[in-house]
N, C-alpha and C positions, 0 to 999 in steps of 0.2 A: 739631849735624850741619852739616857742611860743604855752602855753596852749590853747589856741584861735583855731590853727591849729593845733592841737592832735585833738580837739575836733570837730574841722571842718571833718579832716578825718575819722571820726568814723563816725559820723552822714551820710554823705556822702557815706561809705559801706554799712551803714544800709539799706540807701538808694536803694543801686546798688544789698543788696540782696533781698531786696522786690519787684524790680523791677524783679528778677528773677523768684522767683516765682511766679508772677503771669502771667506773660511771659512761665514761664516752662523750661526756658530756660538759666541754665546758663553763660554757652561758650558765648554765647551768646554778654554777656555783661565783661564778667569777662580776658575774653581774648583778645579783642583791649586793655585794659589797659596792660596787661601782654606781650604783641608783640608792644607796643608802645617805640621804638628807639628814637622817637625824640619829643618833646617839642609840635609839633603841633599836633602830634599823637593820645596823653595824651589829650590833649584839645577839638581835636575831636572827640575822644571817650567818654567826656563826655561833650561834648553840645549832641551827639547822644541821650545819657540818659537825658538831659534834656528834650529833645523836645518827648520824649518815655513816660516821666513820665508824661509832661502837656497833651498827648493826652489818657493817662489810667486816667486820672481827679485826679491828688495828689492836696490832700489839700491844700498843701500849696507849694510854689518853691523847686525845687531838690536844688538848690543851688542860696544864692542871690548874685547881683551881688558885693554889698561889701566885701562879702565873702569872694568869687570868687578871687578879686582883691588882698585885704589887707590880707587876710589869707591863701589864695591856695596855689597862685605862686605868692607871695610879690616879691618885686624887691629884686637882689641880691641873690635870694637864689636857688638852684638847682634842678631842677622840677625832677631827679632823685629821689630825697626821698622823696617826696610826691609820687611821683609812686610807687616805694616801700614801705614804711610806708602803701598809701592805699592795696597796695595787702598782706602785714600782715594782716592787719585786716581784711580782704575777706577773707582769710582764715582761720583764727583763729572762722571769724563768720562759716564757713561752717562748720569746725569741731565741734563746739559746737552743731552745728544743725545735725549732720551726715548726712552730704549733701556730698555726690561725685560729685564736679563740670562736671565729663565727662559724 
């Protein structure tokens, strides 16, 4: 895995946990990615958070779309460990935070 995308998925948790707390709400966000079975599940849970984060006014894009493309789910590689890899770091952040996602 490219440093490019380690760094993309950390930044992008970071992301999905400030969107929680200011939401309040976990579950919320952190579990469509963890119940996502399939490829477009993953996707759609987070375009959800994109369109969540542009209407809480984020500075700046949840995620651009070069990103998105060349570094999320590049061709060829298994949208499996991006879903995984991101929910280690979701939770790695929550424990740092002593956050009980439930």
């Amino acid at each position: 895995m490219k440093q490019e995308q380690v760094a993309l998925i950390q930044k992008i948790a970071d992301k999905i946990i400030a969107l929680s707390q200011k939401e309040g709400d976990y579950k919320k966000f952190i579990t469509p990615v963890e119940m996502a079975k399939y490829s477009y599940q993953l996707r759609s849970a987070i375009l959800r958070m994109v369109k969540t984060h542009y209407k809480n006014g984020g500075t700046e894009p949840f995620v651009r779309f070069k990103d998105y493309v060349e570094y999320l789910f590049p061709d060829g590689q298994s949208w499996y460990e991006v879903r995984d890899f991101l929910l280690i770091c979701l939770y790695e952040k929550l424990h740092e935070l002593r956050i009980n996602p439930d």
